[in-house]
C-alpha positions as CSV (number, residue, x, y, z in Angstrom):
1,X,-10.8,17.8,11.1
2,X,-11.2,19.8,7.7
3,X,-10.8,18.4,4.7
4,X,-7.7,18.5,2.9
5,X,-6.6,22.0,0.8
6,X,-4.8,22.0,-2.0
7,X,-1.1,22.8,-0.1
8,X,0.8,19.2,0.2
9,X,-0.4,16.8,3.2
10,X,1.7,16.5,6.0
11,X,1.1,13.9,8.5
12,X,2.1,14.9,12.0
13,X,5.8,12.5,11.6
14,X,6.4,14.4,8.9
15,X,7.4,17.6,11.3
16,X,11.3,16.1,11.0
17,X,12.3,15.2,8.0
18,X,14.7,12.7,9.6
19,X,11.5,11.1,10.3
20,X,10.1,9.8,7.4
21,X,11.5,6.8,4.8
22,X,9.7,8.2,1.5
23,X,8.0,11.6,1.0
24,X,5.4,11.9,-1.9
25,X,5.4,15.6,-3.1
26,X,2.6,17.3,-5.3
27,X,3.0,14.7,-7.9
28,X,0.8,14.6,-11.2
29,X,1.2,11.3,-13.1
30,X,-0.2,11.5,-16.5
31,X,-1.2,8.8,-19.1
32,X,-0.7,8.3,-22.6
33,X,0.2,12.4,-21.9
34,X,-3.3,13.5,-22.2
35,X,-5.1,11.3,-19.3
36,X,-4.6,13.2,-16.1
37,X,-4.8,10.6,-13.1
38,X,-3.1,12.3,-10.1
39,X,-3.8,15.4,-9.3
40,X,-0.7,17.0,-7.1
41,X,-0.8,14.1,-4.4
42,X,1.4,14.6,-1.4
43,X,2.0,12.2,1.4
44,X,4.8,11.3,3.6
45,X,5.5,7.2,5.4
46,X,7.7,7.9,8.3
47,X,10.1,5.0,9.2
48,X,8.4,2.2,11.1
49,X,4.9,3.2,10.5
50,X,1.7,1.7,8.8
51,X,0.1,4.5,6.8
52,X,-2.7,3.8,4.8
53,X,-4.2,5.0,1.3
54,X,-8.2,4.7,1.0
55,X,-10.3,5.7,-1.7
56,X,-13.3,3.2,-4.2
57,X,-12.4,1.9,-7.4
58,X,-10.4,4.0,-9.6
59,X,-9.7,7.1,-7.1
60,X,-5.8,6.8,-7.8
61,X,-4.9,4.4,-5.0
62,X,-2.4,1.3,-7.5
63,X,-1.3,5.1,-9.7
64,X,0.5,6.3,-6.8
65,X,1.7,3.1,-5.6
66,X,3.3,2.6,-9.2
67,X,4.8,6.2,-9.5
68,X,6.3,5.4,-5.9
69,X,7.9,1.8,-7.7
70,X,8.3,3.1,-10.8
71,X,6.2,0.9,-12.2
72,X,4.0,3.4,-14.6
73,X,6.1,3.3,-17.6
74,X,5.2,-0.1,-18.6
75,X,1.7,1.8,-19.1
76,X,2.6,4.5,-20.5
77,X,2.0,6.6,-17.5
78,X,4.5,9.2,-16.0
79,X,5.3,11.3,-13.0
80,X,5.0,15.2,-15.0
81,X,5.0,17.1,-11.8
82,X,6.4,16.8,-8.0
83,X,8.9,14.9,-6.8
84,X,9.3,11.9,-5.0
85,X,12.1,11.3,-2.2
86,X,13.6,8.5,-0.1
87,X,15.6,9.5,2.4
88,X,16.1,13.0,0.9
89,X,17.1,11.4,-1.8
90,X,14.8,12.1,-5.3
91,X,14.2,8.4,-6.7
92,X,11.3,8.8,-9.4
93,X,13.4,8.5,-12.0
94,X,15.9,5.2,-10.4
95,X,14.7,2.0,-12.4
96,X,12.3,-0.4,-10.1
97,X,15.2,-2.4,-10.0
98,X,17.5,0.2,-8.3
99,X,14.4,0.9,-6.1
100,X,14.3,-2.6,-4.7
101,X,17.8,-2.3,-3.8
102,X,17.5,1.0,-1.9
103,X,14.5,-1.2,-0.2
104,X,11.3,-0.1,-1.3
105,X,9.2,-3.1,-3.0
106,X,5.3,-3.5,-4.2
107,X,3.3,-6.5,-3.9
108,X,0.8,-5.8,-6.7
109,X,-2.7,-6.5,-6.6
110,X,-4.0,-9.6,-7.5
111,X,-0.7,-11.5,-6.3
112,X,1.3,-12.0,-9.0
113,X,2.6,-15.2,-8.1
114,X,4.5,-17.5,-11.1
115,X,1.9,-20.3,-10.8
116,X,4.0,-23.0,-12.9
117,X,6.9,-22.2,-9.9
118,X,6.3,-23.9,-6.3
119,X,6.2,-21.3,-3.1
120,X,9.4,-21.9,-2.2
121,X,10.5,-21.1,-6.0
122,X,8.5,-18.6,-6.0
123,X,10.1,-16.8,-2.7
124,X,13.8,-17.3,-3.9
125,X,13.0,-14.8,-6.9
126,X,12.0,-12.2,-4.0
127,X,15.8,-12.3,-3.7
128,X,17.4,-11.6,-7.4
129,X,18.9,-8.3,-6.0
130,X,20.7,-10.1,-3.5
131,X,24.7,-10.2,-3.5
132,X,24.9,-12.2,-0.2
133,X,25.6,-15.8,-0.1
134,X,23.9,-18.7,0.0
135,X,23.3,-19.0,4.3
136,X,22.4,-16.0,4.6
137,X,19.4,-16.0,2.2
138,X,18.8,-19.6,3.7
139,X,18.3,-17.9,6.8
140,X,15.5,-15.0,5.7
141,X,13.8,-18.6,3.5
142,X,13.4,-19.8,7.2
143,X,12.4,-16.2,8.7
144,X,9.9,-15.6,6.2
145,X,8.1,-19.3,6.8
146,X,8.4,-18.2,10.4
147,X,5.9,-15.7,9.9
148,X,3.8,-17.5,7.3
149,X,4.0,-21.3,8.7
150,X,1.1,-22.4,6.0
151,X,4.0,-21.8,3.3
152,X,6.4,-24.4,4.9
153,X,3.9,-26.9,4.5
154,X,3.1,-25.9,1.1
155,X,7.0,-25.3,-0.2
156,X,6.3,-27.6,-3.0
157,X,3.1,-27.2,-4.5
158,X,3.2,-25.4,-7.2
159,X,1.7,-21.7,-6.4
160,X,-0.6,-22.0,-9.3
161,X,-2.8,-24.5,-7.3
162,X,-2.6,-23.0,-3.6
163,X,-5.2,-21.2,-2.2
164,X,-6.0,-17.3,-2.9
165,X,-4.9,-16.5,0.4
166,X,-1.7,-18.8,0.4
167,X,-1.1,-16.9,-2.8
168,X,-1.0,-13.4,-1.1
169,X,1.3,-14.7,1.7
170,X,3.5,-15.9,-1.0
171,X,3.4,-12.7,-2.6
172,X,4.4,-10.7,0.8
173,X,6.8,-13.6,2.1
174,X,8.4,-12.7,-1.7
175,X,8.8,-9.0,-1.2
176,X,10.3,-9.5,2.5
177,X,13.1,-12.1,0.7
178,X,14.6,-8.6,-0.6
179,X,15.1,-7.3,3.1
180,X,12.8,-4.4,2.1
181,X,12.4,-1.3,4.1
182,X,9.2,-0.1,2.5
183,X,6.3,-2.2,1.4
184,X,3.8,-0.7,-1.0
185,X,0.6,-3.4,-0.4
186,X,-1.7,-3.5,-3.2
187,X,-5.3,-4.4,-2.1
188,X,-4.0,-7.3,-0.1
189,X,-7.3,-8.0,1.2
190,X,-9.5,-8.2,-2.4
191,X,-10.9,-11.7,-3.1
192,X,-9.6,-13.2,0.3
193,X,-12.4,-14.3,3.4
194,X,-12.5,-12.4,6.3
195,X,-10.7,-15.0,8.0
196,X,-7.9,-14.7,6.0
197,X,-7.8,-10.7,6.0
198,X,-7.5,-10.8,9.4
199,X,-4.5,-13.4,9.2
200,X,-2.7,-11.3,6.5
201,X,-3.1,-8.4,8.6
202,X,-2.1,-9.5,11.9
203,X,1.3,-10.8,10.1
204,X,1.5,-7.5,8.3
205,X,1.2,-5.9,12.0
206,X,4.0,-8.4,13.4
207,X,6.1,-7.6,10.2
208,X,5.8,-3.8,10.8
209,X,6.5,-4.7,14.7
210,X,9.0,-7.1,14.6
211,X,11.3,-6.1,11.9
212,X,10.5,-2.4,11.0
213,X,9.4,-2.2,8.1
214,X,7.0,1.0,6.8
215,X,4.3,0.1,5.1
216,X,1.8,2.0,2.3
217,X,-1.3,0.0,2.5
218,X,-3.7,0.8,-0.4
219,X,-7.2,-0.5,0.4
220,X,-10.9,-0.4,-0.2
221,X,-11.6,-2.2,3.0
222,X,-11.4,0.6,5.0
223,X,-12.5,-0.6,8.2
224,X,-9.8,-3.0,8.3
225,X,-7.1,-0.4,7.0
226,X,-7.9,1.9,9.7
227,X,-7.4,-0.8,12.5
228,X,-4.0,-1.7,11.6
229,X,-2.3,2.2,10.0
230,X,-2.1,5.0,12.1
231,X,-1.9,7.4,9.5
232,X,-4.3,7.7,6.5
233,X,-5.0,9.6,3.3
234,X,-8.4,9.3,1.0
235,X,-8.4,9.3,-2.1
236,X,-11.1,10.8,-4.5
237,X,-10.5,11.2,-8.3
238,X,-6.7,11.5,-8.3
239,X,-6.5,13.5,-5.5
240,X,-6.1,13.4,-1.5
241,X,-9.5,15.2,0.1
242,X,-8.7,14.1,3.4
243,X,-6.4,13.0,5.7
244,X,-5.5,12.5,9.5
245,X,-4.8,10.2,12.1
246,X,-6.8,6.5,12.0
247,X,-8.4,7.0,15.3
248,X,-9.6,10.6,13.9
249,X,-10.5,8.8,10.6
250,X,-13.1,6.1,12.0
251,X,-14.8,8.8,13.8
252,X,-15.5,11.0,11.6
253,X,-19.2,11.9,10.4
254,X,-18.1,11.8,6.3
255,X,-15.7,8.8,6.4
256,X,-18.3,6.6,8.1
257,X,-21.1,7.7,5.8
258,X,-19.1,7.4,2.8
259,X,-16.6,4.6,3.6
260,X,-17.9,2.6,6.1
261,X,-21.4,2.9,5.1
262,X,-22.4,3.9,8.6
263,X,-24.3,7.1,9.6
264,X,-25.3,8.4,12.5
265,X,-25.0,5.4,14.1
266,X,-27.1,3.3,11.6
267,X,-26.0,2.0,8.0
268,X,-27.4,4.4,4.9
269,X,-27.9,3.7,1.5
270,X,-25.9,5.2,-1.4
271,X,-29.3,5.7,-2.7
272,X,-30.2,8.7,-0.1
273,X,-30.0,11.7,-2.1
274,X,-29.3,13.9,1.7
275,X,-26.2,11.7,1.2
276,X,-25.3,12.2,-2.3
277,X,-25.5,16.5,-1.3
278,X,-23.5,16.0,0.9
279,X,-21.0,14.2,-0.7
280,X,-20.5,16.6,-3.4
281,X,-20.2,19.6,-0.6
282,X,-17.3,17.3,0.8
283,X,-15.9,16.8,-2.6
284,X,-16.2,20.8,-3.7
């Protein structure tokens, strides 16, 4: 596996079109337009799938999630170039609003939640767009505890003063309230214990199982990304330098070394200049 050029990224689900839920197409997404942060991204979330978007700090990862929502205006960021589609239909420019009702939500990083509202509160704004009646929502208030059974015991405490990890369930149990089809997941694993990761993602998994539901995961973590997507991109200063199946992805030499902090079958420091060379040859 090579990585990526500079023609768009197509993952192997992306051979039909009929295929995939949302395709990203060389987008640019500038700030304050002068502050180039994307770099002609491309990308494509088949329906039903888990694909997941790696990268550090700052490579781009919460940009493209946002110019997928619609989110970027609020920070004076735009989509200048490319185009993004949801089921063939171009939906940059539909409000985040519109884009919840077509069934693509985010659950931001950090959570989110309205601490001075309880759990249960807090769920029932997951379902503003809604036009059904009361039963029915009733009914996806008792599927969501279904999957996340520490919320039902928690329903009345405020969110403000529930755990960090009772928060992030909120925050996903929220999102699902809308009957999404697409989840963009925001560094759901930042500040949580390893326990806890591994809870979130095993429900994300049944979610993705269980209801069908596509998923963009954005994380650092990516030894846990990579056991739960089967697709993934990398990320590297705005744009994708690699990409290919997750089973191709933890075995290769330059993800390991850089990512998972393992090479050659030992960990290395980010101090080894043999490893900073070879970065920038990756990178080039």
């Amino acid at each position: 596996m090579q990585p990526a050029a500079a023609a768009p990224n197509q993952s192997p689900a992306s051979a039909s079109a009929g295929a995939n839920f949302l395709t990203v197409n060389n987008i640019e997404v500038v700030y304050s337009r002068v502050i180039l942060v994307l770099k002609g991204v491309s990308l494509t979330i088949p329906k039903g799938g888990i694909i997941a978007l790696l990268g550090a700090n700052g490579a781009g990862k919460t940009t493209t999630l946002k110019a997928i929502s619609n989110l970027l205006h609020g920070e004076r960021g735009e989509v200048t170039k490319g185009s993004i589609t949801m089921d063939g239909v171009e939906v940059h420019r539909l409000t985040p609003n519109e884009l919840v009702t077509r069934g693509c939500i985010q659950v931001m990083e950090g959570r989110r939640c309205f601490g001075h509202l309880t759990i249960e509160e807090n769920l029932m704004t997951g379902a503003f767009t809604r036009r059904e009646g009361k039963a029915e929502i009733a009914r996806d208030l008792e599927r969501v505890y279904a999957y996340f059974p520490r919320l039902k015991q928690r329903r009345g405490s405020m969110a403000g003063y529930t755990s960090g990890g009772e928060q992030q369930m909120c925050a996903i149990g929220r999102a699902l309230m809308s009957r999404p089809r697409m989840i963009l997941l925001d560094e759901p694993s930042m500040g949580l214990a390893p326990q806890i990761v591994e809870e979130i993602f095993g429900i994300v998994k049944d979610l993705n199982e269980k209801e069908g539901v596509s998923v963009l995961l954005a994380e650092q973590n990516t030894h846990m990304a990579l056991r739960f997507a089967q697709y993934g991109y990398i990320l590297e200063n705005g744009r994708v330098v690699m990409d290919g199946e997750a089973q191709e992805l933890r075995e290769n030499e330059d993800v390991k070394e850089f990512y998972l902090g393992i090479s050659e079958g030992r960990r290395k420091s980010f101090r080894d200049g043999k490893h900073y060379r070879r970065r920038k040859r990756w990178l080039a």
